[in-house]
C-alpha positions, 0 to 999 in steps of 0.5 A: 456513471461511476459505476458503469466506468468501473465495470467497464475498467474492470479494477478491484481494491485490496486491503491486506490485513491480519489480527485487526478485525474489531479495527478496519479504518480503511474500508469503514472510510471507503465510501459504499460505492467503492467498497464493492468494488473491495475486498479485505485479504485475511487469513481464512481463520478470520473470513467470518468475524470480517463478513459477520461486520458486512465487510468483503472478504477474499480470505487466504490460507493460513499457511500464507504468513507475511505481508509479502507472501499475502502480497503475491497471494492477490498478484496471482490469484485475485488481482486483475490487470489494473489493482490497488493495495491499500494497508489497512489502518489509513485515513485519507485527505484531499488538499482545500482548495488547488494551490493550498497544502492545508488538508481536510477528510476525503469526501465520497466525490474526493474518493471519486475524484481520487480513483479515476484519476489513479485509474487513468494514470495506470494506461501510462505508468506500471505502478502509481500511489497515494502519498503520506501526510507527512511531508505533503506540505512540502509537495505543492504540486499535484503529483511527483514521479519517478518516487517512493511509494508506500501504502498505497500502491496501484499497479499493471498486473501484466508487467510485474507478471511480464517481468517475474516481479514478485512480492515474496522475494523479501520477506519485509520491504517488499514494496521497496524491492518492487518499485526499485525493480520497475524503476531500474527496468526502465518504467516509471510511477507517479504519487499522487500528492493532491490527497494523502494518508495517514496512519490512524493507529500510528506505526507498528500498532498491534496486528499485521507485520507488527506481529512478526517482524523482528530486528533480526528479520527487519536487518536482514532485510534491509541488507537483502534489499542492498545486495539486490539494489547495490546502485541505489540502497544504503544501509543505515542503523536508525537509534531508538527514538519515541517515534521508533517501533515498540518492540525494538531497541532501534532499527536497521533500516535502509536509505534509497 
């Protein structure tokens, strides 16, 4: 039935990845009925390690460098009308019981749960995702709209085309420049809360961004993203905390 539903809606999962062969959280938690439906999107230098693990891989050249760059790759060249892109280190939980906040790991029939919903939600939103576990317990309901979204993004690839929405117009905070883009355009998203993500590496673990992104670059970025969104960005300088990343004295980050 699920997978007659999804032939016919025609979706596919990315997973966006670099540097993190031996750790894949994200697809080892994707139930097998939905990992063939899902691609890992490395650089070509790692295509075989992936499949030689039993994993999907739509690989891209290794002169695409950056997750915003990689982004654009599966805009253009994979993605369908209705794709998700999920980072690569997730675990992902679903509220108890309806009415509770108190999380427990996704199920194969969450995941199923999880999908259709998201899939269905794309006919009437342009871009739709899964929210953070931190956080959720202060979300007791089962959606929000009109929000950020970060992670775990769904999107309608004809309108990002429609309107020349690109990922790799940032070189960081990319998904930042997207969303505030569709929002000021006039669309609207919607973030699911029912279930969430968290991070089973913690932030900035070795591989992906953390193997190029600087303070220099984060800080250019985030006064990029001001000048592009001057009625809803603030730039604010974030001081070295032990939740700070490692290779960084502190952070110029932004405010939405």
């Amino acid at each position: 039935m699920v997978d007659f539903w999804l032939r016919r809606r025609q979706i596919k999962i990315f997973i966006p990845t670099q540097g993190r062969v031996d750790s894949q959280y994200t697809w080892d938690q994707i139930p097998r009925k939905w990992q063939q439906y899902t691609s890992i999107v490395c650089p070509i230098s790692e295509r075989d390690e992936h499949i030689s693990r039993g994993r999907n891989v739509a690989p891209h050249p290794n002169n695409c460098k950056g997750i915003s760059k990689v982004r654009q790759f599966i805009l253009e060249k994979l993605a369908p009308e209705k794709f998700f892109m999920i980072d690569d280190d997730h675990r992902t939980f679903r509220r108890i019981e309806e009415g509770s906040t108190k999380l427990a790991l996704a199920t194969d029939k969450d995941y199923d749960w999880m999908f259709e919903n998201l899939v269905a939600w794309l006919d009437d939103f342009v871009h739709v995702g899964v929210g953070a576990r931190g956080g959720n317990l202060h979300q007791p309901v089962p959606y929000v709209e009109n929000t950020r979204i970060n992670n775990f993004h769904g999107f309608r690839k004809s309108v990002l085309l429609k309107h020349d929405l690109r990922f790799d117009d940032m070189e960081l905070m990319e998904d930042l420049d997207i969303i505030l883009s569709i929002l000021e355009l006039g669309y609207s998203n919607r973030l699911m809360t029912e279930m969430c993500w968290n991070h089973a590496r913690g932030s900035n673990a070795s591989g992906g961004c953390s193997d190029y992104r600087d303070y220099e670059m984060q800080r250019a970025a985030a006064y990029k993203l001001k000048d592009r969104h001057p009625n809803y960005v603030t730039v604010v300088d974030k001081m070295k905390t032990k939740y700070s990343w490692s290779n960084m004295p502190g952070r110029t980050d932004v405010r939405v």
